[in-house]
N, C-alpha and C positions, 0 to 999 in steps of 0.2 A: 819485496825485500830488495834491499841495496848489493847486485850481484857483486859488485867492485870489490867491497870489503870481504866479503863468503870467499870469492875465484882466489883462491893462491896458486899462481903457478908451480906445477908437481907436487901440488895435494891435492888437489881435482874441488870440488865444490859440493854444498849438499846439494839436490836436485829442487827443495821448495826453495833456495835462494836465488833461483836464475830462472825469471820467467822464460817460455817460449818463445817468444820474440826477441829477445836478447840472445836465446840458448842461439836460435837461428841465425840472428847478425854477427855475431861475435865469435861462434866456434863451426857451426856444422857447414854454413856458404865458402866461410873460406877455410875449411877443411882444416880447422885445428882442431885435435883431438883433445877430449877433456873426460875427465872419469868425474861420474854422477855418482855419490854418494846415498842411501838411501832411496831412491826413485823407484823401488817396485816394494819398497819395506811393506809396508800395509796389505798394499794387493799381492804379494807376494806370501805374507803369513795367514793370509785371511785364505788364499787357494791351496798351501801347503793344508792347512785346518782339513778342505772339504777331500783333499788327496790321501789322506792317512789312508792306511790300510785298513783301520779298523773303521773310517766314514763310507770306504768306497766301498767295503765290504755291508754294511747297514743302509746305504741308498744305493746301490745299482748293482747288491749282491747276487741277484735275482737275474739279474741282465744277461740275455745269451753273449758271446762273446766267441772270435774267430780266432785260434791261435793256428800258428807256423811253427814248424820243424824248422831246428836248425839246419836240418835239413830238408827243406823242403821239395824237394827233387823228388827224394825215392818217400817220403812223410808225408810229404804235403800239408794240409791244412785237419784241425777239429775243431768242433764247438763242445763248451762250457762255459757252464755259471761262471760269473766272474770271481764270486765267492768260493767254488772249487778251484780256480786255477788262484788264486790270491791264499786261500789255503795249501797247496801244493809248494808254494816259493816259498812261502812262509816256512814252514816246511824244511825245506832243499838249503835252502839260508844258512839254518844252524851249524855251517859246516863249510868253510872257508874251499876246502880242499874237495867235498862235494863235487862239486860245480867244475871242478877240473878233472875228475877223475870217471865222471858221468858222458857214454856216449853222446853224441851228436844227435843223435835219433833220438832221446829220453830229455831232452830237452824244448820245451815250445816256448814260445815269446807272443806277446799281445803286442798291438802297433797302436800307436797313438788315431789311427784312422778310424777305431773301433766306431760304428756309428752309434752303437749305445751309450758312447762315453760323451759325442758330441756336444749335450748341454753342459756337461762339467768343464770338457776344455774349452767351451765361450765362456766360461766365469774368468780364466785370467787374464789379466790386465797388464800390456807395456805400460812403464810410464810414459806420459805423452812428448819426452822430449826422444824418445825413440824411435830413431830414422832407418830400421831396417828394410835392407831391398831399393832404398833413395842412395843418391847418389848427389853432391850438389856439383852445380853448374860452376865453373870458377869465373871468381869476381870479372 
């Protein structure tokens, strides 16, 4: 695609009209910033899909799983099915006010480290003009 006509300065671009070798010479080496429209659309609605609570609950319901106290000092850690503690939020949810008014102890969190979850968080996808953690070198 011809990026010239897509790039409007301060509208940003869509992400399929600016190859990567363009996206590379033209904004990210010399550090112009530019907003990518659409560039994780697809892979982003296609992981939201396998994320729902009711997918992650039906494939890796089963799955042990390590949660933390928010307090995890004097709490520490438990295990549970993912599908008991995804029904527990579920749960806790209904209720805005809940969630503030619930000790620190009655509360556990799962961390994205889970190694059960590992296949599911290699399913999403940056788009490839995605330079996090790089830094470019100036011209």
């Amino acid at each position: 695609a011809d990026a010239g006509s897509a790039v409007q300065p301060g509208r940003g671009a869509p992400a399929d009209a600016l190859s990567l070798s363009d996206f590379e010479r033209q904004y990210r080496i010399p550090g112009i910033p530019l907003v990518l429209r659409g560039g994780t659309a697809d892979a982003g609605a296609a992981f939201r899909s396998l994320a729902s609570l009711d997918e992650l609950a039906g494939t890796h319901g089963s799955s042990e799983v390590t949660l933390s106290s928010a307090n995890s000092v004097s709490h520490g850690r438990r295990s549970a099915t993912l599908s008991a503690y995804l029904e527990s939020w579920r749960h806790s949810s209904n209720s805005d006010t809940e969630w503030a008014t619930r000790a620190s102890s009655d509360l556990w969190y799962l961390f994205s480290s889970e190694p059960s979850l590992a296949p599911l968080l290699g399913k999403f996808r940056l788009s490839p003009h995605a330079t996090v953690g790089s830094s470019p070198s100036p011209p």
